[in-house]
N, CA and C of each residue as an Amber inpcrd file, in Angstrom:
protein
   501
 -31.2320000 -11.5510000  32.3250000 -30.0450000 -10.8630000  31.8580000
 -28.7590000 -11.5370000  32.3160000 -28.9180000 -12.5610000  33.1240000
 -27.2470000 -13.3080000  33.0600000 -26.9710000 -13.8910000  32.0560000
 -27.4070000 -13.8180000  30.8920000 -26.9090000 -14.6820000  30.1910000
 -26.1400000 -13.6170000  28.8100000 -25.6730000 -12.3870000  29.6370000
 -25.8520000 -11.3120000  28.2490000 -24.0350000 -11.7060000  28.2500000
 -23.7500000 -11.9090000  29.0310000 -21.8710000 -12.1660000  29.6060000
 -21.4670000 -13.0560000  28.1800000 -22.6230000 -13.8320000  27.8600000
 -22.2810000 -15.2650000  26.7180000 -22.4840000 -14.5330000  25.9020000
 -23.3100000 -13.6750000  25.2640000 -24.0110000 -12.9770000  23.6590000
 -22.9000000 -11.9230000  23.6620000 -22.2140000 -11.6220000  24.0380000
 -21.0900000 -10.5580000  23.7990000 -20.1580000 -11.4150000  22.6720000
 -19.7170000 -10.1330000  21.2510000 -18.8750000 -11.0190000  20.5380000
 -17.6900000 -10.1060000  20.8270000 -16.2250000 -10.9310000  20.4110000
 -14.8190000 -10.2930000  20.5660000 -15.0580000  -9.2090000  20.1160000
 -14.6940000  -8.1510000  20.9160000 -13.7640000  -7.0350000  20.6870000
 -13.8330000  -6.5150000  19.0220000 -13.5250000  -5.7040000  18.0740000
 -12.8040000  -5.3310000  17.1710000 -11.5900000  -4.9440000  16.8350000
 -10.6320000  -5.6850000  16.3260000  -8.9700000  -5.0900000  16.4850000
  -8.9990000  -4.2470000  15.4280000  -8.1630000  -3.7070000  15.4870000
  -6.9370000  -2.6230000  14.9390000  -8.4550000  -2.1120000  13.5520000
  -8.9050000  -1.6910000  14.7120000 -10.2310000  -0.6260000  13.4370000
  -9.9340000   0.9260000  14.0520000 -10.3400000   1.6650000  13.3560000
  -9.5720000   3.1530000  13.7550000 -10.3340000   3.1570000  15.1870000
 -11.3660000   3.1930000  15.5440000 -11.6900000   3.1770000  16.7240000
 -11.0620000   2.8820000  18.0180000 -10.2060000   1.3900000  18.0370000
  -9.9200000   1.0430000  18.5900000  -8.3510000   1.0270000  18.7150000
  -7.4540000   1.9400000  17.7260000  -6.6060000   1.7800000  17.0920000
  -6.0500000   3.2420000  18.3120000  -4.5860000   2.8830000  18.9090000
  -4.4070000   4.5460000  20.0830000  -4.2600000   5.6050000  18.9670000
  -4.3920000   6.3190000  19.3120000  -4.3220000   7.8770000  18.2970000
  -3.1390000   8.0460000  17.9330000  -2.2170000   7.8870000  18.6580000
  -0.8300000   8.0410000  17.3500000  -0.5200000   6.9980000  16.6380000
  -0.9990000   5.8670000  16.8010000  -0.6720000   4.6000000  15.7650000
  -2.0330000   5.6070000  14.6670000  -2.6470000   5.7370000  15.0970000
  -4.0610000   6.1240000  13.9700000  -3.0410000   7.0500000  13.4880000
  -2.7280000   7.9050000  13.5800000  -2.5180000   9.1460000  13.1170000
  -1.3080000   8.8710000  12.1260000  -0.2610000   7.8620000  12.4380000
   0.9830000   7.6690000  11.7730000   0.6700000   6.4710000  10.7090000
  -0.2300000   6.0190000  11.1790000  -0.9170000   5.1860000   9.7320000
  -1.3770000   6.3070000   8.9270000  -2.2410000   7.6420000   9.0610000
  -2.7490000   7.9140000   8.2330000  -1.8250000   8.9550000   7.5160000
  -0.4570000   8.6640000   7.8060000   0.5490000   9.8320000   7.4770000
   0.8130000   9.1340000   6.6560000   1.1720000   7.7550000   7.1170000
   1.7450000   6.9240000   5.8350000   1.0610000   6.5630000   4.6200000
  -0.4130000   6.5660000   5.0380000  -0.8570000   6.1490000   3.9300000
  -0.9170000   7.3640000   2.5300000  -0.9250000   8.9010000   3.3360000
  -1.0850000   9.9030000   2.5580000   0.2130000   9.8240000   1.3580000
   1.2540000   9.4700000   2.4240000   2.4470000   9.3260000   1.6380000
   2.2980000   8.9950000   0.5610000   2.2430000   7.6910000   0.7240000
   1.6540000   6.3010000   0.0280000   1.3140000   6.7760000  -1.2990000
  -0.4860000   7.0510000  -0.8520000  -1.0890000   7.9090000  -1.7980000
  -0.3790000   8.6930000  -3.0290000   0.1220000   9.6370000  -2.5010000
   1.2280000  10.5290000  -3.2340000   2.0860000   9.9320000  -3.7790000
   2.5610000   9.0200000  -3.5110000   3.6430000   8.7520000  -4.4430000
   3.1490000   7.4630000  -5.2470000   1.9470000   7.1310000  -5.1380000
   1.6270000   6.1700000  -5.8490000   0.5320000   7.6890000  -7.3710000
   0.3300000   8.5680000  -6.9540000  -0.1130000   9.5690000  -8.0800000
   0.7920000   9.7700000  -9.1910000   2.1930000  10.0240000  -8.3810000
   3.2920000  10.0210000  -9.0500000   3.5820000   9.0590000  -9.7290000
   3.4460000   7.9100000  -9.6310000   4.2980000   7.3650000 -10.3870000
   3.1660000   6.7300000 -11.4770000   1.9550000   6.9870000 -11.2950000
   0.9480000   6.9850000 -12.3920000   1.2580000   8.3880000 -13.2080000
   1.9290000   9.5800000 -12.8180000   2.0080000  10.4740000 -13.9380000
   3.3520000  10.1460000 -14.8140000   4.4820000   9.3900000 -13.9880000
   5.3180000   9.5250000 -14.4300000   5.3790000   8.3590000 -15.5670000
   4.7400000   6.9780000 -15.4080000   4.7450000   6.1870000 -16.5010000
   3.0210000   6.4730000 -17.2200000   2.3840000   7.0970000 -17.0760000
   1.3840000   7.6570000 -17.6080000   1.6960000   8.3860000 -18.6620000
   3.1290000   9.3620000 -18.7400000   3.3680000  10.7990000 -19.8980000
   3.5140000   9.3130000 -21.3540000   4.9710000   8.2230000 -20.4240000
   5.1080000   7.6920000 -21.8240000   4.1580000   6.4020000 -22.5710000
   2.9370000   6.2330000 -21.7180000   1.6250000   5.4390000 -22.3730000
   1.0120000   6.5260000 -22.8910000   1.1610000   7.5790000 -22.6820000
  -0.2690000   8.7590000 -23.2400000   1.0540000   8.8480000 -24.9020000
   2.1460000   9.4010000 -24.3490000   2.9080000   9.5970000 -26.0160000
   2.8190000   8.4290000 -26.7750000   3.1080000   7.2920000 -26.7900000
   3.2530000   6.0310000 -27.2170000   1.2670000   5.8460000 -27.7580000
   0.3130000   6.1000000 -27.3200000  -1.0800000   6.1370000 -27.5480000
  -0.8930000   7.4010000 -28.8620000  -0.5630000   8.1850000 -28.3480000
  -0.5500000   9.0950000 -30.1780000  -0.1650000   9.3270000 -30.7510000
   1.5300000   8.5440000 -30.4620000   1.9310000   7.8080000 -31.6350000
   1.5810000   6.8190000 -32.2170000   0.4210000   6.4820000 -32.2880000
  -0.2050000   4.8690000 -31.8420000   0.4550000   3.4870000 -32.3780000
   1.3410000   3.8010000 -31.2720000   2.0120000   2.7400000 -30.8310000
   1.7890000   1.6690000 -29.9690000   2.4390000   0.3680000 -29.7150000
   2.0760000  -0.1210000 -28.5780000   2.0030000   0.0470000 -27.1950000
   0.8650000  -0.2260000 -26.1830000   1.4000000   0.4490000 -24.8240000
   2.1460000  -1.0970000 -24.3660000   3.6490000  -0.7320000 -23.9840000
   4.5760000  -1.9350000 -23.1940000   3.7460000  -2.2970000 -21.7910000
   3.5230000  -3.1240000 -21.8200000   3.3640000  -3.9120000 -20.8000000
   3.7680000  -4.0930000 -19.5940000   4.8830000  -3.3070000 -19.4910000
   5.8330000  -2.8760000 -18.2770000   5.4610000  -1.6590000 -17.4800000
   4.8710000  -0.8940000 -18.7380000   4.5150000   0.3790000 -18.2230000
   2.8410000   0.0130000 -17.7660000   2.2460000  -0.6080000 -18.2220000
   0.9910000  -0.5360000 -17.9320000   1.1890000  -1.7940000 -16.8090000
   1.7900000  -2.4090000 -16.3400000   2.0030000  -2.7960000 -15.0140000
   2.1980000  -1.8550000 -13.9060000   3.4800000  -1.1450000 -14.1520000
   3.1500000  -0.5360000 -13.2030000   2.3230000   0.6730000 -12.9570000
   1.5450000   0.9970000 -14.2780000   0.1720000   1.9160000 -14.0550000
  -0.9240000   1.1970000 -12.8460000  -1.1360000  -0.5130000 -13.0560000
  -1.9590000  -0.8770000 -12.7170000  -1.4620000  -0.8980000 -11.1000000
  -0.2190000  -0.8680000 -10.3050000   0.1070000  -1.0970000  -9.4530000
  -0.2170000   0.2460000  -8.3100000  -0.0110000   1.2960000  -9.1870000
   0.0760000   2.6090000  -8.8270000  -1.5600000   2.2070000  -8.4090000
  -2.0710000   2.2040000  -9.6100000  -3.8020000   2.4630000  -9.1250000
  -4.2430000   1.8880000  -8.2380000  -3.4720000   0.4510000  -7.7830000
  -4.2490000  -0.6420000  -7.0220000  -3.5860000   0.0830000  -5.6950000
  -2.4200000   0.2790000  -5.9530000  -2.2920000   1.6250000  -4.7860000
  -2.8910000   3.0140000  -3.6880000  -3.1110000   3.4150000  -4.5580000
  -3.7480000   4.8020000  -4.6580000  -5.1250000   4.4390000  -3.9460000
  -5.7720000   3.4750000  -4.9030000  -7.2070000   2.9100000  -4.2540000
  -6.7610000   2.3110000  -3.0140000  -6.1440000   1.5380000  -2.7430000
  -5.9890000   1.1170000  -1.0290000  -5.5770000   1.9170000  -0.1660000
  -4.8030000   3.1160000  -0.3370000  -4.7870000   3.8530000   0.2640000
  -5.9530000   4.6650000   0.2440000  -6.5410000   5.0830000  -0.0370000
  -8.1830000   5.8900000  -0.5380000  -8.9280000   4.6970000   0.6790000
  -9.1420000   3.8130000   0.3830000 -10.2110000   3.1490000   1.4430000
  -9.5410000   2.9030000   3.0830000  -8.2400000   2.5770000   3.0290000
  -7.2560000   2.6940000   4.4830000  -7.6000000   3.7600000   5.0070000
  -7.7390000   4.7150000   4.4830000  -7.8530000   6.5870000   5.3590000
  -9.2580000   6.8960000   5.3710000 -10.2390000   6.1690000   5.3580000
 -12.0210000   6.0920000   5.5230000 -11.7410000   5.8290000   7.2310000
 -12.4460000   6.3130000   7.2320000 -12.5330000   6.2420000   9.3150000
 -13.4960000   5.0940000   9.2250000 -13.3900000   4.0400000  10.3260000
 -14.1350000   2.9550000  10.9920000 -13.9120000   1.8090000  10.4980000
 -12.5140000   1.6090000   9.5340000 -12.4860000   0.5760000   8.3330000
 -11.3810000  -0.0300000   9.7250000 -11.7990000  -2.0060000   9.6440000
 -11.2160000  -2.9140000   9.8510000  -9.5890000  -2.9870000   9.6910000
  -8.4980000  -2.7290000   9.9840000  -7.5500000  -3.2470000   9.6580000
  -6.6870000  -4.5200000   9.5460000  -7.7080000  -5.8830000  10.4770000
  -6.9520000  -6.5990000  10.5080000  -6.4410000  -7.1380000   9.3120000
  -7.6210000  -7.0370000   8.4350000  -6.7270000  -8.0610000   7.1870000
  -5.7570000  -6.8340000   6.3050000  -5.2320000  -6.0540000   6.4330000
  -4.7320000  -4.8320000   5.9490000  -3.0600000  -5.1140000   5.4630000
  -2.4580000  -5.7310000   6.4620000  -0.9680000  -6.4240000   6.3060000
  -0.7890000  -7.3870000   5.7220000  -1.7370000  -8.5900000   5.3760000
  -1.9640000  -9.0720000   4.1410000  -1.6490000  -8.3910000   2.3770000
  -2.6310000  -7.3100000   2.7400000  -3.1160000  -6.7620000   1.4440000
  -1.3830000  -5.5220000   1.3600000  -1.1680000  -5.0000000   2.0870000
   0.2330000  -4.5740000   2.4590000   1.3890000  -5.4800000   1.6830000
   1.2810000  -6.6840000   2.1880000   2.2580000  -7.5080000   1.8370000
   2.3980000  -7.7940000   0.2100000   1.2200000  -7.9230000   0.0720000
   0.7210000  -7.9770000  -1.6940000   1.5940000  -6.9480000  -2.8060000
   0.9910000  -5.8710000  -2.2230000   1.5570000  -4.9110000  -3.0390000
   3.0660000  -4.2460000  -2.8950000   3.6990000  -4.8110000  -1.7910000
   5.0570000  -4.6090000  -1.3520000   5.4790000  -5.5130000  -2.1130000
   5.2670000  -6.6150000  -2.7230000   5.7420000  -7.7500000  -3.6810000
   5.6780000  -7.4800000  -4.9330000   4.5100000  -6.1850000  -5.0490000
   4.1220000  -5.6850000  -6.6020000   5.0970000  -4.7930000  -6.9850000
   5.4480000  -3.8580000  -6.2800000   5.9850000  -2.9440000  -5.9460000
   7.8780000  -3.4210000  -6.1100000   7.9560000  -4.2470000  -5.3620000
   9.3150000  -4.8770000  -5.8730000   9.7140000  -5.5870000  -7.3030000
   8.2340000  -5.7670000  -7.8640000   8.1990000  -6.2520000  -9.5030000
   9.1700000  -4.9410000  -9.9720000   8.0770000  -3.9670000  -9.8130000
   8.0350000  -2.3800000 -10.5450000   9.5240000  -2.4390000 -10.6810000
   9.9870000  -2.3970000  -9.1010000  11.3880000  -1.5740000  -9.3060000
  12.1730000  -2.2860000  -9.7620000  12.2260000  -3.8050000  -9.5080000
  13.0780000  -4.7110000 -10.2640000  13.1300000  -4.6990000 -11.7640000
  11.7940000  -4.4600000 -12.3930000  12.0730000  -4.4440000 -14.0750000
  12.4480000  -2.8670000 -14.3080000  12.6140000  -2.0990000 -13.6140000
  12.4380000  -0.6930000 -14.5040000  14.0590000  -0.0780000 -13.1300000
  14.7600000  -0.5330000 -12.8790000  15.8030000  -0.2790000 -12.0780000
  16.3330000  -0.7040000 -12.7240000  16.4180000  -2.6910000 -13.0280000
  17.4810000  -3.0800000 -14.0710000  17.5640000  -1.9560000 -15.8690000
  16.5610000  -1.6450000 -15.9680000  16.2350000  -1.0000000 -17.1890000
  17.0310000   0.6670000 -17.1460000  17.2100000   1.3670000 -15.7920000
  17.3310000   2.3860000 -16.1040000  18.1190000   2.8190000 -15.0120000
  18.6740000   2.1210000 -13.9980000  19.3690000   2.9230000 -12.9290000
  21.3390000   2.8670000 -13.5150000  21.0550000   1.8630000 -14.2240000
  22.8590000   2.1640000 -14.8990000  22.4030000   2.8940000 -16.1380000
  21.5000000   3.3080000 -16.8870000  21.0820000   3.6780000 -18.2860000
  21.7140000   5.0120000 -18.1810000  22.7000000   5.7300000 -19.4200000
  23.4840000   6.7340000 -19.6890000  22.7210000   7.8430000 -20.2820000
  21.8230000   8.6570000 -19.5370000  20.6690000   9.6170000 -19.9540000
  21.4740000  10.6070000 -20.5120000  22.4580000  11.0310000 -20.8800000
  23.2370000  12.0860000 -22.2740000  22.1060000  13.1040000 -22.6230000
  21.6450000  13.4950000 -21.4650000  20.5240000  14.7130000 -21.6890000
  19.4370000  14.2600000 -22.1610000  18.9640000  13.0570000 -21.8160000
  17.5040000  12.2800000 -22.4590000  16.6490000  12.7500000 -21.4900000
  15.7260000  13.7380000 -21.4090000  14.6700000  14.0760000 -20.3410000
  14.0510000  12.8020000 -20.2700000  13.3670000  12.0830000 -21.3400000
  12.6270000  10.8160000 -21.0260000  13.7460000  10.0330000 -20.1580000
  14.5180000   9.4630000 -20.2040000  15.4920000   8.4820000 -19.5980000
  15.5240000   8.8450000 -17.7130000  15.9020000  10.4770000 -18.4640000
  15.9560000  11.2150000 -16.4250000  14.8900000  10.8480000 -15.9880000
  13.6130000  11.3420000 -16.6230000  12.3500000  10.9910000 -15.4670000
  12.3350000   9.7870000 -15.3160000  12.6170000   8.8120000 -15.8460000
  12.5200000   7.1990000 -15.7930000  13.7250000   6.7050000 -14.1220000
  14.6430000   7.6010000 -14.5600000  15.5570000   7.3280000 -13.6380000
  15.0030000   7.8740000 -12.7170000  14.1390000   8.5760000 -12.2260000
  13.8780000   9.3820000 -10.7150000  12.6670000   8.2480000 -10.5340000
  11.7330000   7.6150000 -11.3780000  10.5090000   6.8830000 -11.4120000
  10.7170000   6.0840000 -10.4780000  12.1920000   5.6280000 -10.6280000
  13.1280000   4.0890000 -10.4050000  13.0850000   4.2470000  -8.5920000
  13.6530000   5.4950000  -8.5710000  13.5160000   5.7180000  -7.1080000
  12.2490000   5.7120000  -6.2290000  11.2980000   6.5610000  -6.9110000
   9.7740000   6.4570000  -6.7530000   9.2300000   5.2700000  -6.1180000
   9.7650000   4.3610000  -6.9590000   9.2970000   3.2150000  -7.0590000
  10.0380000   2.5280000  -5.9260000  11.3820000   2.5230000  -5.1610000
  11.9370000   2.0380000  -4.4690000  11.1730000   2.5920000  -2.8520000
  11.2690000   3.6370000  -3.1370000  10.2010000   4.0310000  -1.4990000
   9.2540000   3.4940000  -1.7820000   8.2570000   3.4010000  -2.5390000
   7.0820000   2.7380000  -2.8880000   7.4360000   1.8180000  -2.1340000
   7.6950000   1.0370000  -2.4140000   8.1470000  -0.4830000  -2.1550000
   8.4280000  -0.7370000  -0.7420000   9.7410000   0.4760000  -0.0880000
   9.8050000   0.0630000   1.4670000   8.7220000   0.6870000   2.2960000
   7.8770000   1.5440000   1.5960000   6.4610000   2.8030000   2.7220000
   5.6550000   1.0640000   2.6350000   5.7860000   0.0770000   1.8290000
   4.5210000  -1.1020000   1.8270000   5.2210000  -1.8800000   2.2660000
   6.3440000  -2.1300000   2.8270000   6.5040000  -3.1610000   3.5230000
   6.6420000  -2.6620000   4.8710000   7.0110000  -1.1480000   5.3660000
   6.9220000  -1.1540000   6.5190000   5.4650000  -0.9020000   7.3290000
   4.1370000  -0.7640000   6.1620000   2.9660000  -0.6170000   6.5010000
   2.6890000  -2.2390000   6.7540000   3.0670000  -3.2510000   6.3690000
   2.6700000  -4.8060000   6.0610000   3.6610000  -4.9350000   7.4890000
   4.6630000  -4.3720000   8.0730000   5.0490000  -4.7900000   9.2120000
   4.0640000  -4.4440000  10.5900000   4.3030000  -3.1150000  10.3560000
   3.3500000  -2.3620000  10.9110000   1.8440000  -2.8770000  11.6260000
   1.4090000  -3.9850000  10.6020000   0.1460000  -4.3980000  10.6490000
   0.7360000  -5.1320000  10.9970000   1.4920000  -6.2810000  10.8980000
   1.3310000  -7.5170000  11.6330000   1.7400000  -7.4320000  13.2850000
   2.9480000  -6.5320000  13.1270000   3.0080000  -6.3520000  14.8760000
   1.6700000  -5.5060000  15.3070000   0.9410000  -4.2910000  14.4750000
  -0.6670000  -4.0730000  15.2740000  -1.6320000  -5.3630000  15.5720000
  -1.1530000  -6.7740000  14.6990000  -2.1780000  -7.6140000  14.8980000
  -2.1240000  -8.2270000  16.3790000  -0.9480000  -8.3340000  16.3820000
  -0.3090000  -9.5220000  17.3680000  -0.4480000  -8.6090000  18.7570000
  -0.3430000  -7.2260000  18.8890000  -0.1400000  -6.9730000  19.8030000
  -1.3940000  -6.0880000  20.7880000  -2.9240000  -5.9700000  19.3650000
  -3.4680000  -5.3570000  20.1190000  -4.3290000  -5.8940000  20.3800000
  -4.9560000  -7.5580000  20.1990000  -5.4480000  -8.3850000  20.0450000
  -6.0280000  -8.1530000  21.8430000  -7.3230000  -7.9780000  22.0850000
  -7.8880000  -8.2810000  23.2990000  -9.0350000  -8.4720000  23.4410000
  -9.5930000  -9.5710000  22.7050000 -10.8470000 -10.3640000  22.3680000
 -11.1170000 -11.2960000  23.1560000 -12.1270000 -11.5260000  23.5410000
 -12.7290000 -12.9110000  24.5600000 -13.0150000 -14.0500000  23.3720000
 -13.2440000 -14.9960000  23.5390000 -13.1620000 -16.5170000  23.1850000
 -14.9350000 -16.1970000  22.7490000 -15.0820000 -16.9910000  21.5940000
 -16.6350000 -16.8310000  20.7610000 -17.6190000 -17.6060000  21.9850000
 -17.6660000 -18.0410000  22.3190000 -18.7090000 -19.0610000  22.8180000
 -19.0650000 -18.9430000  24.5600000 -17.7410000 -18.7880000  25.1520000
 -18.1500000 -18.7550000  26.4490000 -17.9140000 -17.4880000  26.9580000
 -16.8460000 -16.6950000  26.0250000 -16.4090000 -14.8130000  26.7320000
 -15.4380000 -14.8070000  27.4450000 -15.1160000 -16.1750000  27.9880000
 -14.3020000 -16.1560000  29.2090000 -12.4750000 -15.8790000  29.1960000
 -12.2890000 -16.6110000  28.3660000 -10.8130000 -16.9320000  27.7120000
 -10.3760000 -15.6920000  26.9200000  -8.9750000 -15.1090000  27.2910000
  -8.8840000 -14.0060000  26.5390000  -7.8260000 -14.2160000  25.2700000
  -8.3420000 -13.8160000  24.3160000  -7.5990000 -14.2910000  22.5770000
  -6.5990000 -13.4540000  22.6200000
């Protein structure tokens, strides 16, 4: 049995396990957030792909972007809030969609945050979407920060081969 010191592998970082309970807990606030407002903004450009479908019309491409963003959303948040899941590569995938997310609001902000809604219910909800979409955007970049300072800082792994050296 002296040799069990060597067969030990690093540590696991930033997995809920190992993760202190209020970082756990304020990740999983954020992600609920997250969640939620990524539902939202699948209902809110969802009403005008479902009208535009029976009018059968074309679905814009703008809108079904950011349908697809919402979803790719929604689903990462859905697997983030599973207990025992890995986070290191998480601020990566954070970073991704904080870039997607700045698409959203960039095409549909220029489109509608000066736009003169003269009692257009469609136009208003578009204009609140706009906002939607702007928290969207900073809840994923401060989760993509979030993760990289959890990477850097909770890192307390031994070295693969000998155990000795601390990573």
């Amino acid at each position: 049995m002296a040799f069990s010191r060597f067969t030990k592998k690093p540590t696991s970082t930033l997995s809920s396990s190992s993760t202190p309970l209020p970082i756990f807990i304020l990740n999983l606030i954020l992600r609920f957030i997250q969640f939620v407002l990524a539902l939202t903004v699948l209902g809110l450009y969802g009403t005008d792909l479902n009208a535009a479908r029976k009018a059968h019309k074309y679905a814009d491409s703008k809108w079904v972007y950011a349908e697809v963003v919402g979803a790719l959303s929604a689903l990462t948040c859905i697997i983030y809030m599973l207990p025992k899941i890995k986070f290191w590569w998480a601020c990566a995938w954070d970073g991704i969609l904080f870039i997607l997310w700045t698409a959203v609001f960039g095409v549909f902000g220029k489109m509608y945050i000066h736009a003169n809604a003269q009692g257009d219910s469609g136009i208003i909800r578009m204009k609140h979407a706009v906002w939607v979409d702007l928290i969207n955007m900073l809840l994923w970049l401060v989760t993509a920060v979030m993760g990289v300072v959890l990477f850097f800082t909770m890192r307390e792994g031994r070295s693969l081969h000998t155990g000795r050296a601390k990573v």
